[in-house]
C-alpha positions in Angstrom: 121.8 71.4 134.4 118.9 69.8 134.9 117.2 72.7 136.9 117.4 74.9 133.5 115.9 72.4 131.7 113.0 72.4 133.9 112.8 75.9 134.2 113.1 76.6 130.5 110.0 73.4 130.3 108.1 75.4 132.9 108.0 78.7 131.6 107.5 77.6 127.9 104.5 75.5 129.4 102.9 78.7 131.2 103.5 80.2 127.9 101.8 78.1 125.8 99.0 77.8 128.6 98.5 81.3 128.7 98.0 81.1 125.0 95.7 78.0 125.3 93.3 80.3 127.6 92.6 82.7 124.8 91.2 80.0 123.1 89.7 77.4 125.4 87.0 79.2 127.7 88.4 77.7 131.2 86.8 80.7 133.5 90.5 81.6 134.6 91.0 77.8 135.4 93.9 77.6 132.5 95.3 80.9 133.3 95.8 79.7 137.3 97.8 76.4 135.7 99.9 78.9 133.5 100.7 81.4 136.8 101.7 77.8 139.0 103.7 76.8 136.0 105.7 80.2 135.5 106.2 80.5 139.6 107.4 77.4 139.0 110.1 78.1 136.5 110.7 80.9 138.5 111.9 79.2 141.8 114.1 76.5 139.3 115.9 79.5 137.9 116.3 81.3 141.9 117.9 77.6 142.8 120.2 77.7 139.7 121.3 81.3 140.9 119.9 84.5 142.4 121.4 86.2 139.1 119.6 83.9 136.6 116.3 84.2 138.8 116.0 88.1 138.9 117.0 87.9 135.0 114.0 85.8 135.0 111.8 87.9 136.9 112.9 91.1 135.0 112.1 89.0 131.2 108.6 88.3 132.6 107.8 91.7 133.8 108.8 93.1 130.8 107.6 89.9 128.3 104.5 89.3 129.8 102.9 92.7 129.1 104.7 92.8 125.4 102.6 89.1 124.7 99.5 90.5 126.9 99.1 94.0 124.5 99.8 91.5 121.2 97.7 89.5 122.5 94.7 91.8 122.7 95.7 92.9 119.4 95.5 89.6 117.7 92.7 88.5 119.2 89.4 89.9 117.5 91.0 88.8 114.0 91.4 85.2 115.0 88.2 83.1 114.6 87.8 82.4 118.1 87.9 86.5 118.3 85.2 86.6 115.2 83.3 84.5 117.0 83.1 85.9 120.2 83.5 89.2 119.3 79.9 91.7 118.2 80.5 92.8 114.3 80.4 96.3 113.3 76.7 96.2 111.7 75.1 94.1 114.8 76.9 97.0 117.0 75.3 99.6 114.7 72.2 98.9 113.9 70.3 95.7 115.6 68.4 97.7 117.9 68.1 101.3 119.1 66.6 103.0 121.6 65.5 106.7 120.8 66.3 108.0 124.5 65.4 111.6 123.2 62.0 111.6 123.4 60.4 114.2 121.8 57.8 114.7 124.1 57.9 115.6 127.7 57.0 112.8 130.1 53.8 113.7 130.9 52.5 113.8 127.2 53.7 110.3 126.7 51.3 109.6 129.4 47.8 108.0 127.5 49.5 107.5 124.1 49.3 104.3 122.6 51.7 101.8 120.7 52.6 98.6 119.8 54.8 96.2 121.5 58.0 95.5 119.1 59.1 92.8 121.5 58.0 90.7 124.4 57.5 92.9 127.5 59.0 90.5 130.2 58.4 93.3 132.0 60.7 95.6 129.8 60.9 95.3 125.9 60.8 97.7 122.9 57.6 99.9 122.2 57.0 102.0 119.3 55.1 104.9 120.3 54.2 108.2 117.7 57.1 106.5 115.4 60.0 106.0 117.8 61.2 102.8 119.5 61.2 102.8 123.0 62.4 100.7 125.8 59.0 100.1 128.2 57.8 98.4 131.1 55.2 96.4 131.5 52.7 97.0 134.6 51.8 93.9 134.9 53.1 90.3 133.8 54.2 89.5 130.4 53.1 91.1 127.0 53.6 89.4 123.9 55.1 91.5 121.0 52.3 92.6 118.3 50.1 94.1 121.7 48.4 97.3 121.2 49.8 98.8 124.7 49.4 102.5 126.7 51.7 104.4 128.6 50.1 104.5 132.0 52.8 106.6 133.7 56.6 107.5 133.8 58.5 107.1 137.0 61.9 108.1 137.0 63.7 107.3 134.2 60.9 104.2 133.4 57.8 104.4 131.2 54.9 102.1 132.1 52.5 100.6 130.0 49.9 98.1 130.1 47.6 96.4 127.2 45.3 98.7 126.0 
């Protein structure tokens, strides 16, 4: 009898472990305690009998995904999930990019702008209007810098301080 009730103690402990990790940032540590503990309760409920082990296996193959898929659910509306978690408006709108240039490449080449944010090397430029994402040539440049595209390689556009 006592082997159930350390099997039952076991697996309610991984259980509530598992739901300690969603809340406690542990890096997996948590999680690892949770698997040891459920193993655990595992291997009580094989000594009890091979019947009430694979019954056990079975209700954590088929529970664990159930609580996992709630789980993910519930999550984002808990505050821990709030808190963690990007809202819709700083998704949306906090910065963008225009990756559609309007011009060609080579036409951005000698245009000037101004640095929106610190170039360290790569930051936000507004050039003719649009935001874009720039690199800096040469060390840091401080937002509010009148800058000039210098050249475009690849996918990158260089600037320097003009």
């Amino acid at each position: 009898m006592t082997l159930a009730i350390w099997a039952t103690i076991l697996i309610l402990l991984a259980l509530l472990l598992l739901l300690a990790e969603l809340f406690i940032p542990s890096g997996g540590l948590i999680a690892a305690f949770a698997a040891v503990s459920l193993v655990g309760g595992l291997v009580c409920l094989f000594l009890i009998d091979v019947t009430a082990g694979l019954t056990g296996v079975v209700m954590t193959l088929v529970v664990l995904p159930i609580l996992a898929a709630g789980a993910i659910k519930v999550f984002p509306h808990t505050p821990a999930g709030r808190a963690t978690m990007l809202s819709t408006s700083q998704r949306a709108g906090s910065i963008t990019y225009d990756r559609n240039v309007s011009r060609s490449g080579s036409e951005l080449v000698g245009l000037e702008g101004l640095a929106e944010t610190d170039l360290r090397p790569v930051g936000s430029v507004r050039i003719d209007g649009k935001r874009i994402e720039c690199f800096s040539e040469g060390g840091v440049i401080l937002a509010g810098t009148r800058v000039k595209v210098t050249r475009i390689q690849g996918m990158e556009i260089k600037v320097r301080p003009a």
